[in-house]
C-alpha positions in Angstrom: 14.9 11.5 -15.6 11.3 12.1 -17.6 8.2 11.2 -15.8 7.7 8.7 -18.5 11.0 6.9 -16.9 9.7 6.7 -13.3 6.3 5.1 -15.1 8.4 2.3 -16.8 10.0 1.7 -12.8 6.2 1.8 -11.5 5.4 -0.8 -14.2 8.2 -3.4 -13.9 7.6 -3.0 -10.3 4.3 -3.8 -10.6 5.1 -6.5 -13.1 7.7 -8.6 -11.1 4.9 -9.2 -8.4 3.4 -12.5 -7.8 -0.1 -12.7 -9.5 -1.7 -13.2 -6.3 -0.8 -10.0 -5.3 -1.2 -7.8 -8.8 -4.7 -8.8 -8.9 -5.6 -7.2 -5.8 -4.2 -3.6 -7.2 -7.0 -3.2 -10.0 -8.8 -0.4 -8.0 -5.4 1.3 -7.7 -4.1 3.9 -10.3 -0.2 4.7 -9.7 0.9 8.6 -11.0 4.0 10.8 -10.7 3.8 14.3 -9.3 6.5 16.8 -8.9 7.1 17.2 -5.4 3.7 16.8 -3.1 0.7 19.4 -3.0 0.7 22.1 -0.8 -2.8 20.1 0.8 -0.7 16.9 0.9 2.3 18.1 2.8 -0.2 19.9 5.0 -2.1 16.5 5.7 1.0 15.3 6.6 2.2 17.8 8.6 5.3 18.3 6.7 7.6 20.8 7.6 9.1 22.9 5.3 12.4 21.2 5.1 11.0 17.4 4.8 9.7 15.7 2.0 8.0 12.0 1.5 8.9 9.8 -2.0 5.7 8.6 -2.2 2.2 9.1 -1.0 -0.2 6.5 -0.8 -4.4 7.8 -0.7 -7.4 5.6 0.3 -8.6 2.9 2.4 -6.3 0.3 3.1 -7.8 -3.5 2.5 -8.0 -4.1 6.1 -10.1 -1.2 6.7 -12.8 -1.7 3.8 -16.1 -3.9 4.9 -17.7 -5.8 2.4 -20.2 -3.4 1.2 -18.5 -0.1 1.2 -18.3 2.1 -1.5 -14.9 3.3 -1.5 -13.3 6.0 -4.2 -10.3 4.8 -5.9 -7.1 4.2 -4.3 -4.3 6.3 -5.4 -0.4 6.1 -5.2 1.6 8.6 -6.3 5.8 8.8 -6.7 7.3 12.5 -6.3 10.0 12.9 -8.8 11.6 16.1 -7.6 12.5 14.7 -4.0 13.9 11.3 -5.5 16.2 13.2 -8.2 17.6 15.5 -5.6 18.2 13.0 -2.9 19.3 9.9 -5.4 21.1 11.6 -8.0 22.7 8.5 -9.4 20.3 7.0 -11.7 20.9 3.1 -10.4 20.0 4.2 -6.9 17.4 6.2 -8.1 15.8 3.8 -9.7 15.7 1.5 -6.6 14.7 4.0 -4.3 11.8 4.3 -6.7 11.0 0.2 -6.4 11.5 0.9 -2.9 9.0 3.8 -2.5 6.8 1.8 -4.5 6.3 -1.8 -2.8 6.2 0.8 0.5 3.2 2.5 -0.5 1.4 -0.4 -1.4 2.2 -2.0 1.7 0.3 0.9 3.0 -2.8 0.0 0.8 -2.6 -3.7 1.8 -2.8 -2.4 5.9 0.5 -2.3 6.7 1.7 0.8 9.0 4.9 2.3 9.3 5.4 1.1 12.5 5.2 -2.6 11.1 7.2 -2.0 8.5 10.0 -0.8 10.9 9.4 -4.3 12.7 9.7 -6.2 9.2 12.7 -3.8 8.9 11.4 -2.8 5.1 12.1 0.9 6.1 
């Protein structure tokens, strides 16, 4: 799968939201990487054999007053972890939805921890 692919899956993901939600994610750009950045799996305290899907980088909603200058928000979709570990295209293209709508939860102030409540995980 092309990096082009997982961009048409960010878009129709993106797309099938409800309006009152898209027009919140203006000051968001989405991007695919390879696998994550030696500096992002060290800010995560990765170890060498784990991995994330997706990565989501900047101030959450709920944490921006109304004045701040903020720099944009940035998600981004690792391809090489989702090809290994979903080989099947179908699954891998709803992991990908998946990783998605879970990273912007992130950017709307959502934790993990709540997101295991909501049982989204």
């Amino acid at each position: 799968m092309q990096a082009d692919d997982f961009d048409t899956i960010i878009d129709a993901t993106i797309a099938a939201l409800p309006p009152h939600i898209r027009r919140h994610l203006d000051r968001v750009t989405f991007q695919v990487a390879v696998k994550p950045s030696r500096e992002q799996r060290r800010g995560l305290r990765l170890r060498p054999w784990e991995t994330i899907y997706g990565l989501y980088e900047g101030v959450p909603l709920t944490e921006r007053a109304g004045a701040d200058v903020v720099m944009p928000d940035v998600i981004t979709i690792f391809r090489r972890p989702l090809e290994r570990d979903f080989p099947d295209p179908t699954e891998r293209r709803e992991q990908i939805r998946q990783t998605v709508l879970h990273e912007l939860a992130h950017y709307f102030g959502i934790d993990d921890d709540r997101l295991i409540e909501l049982d989204a995980y």
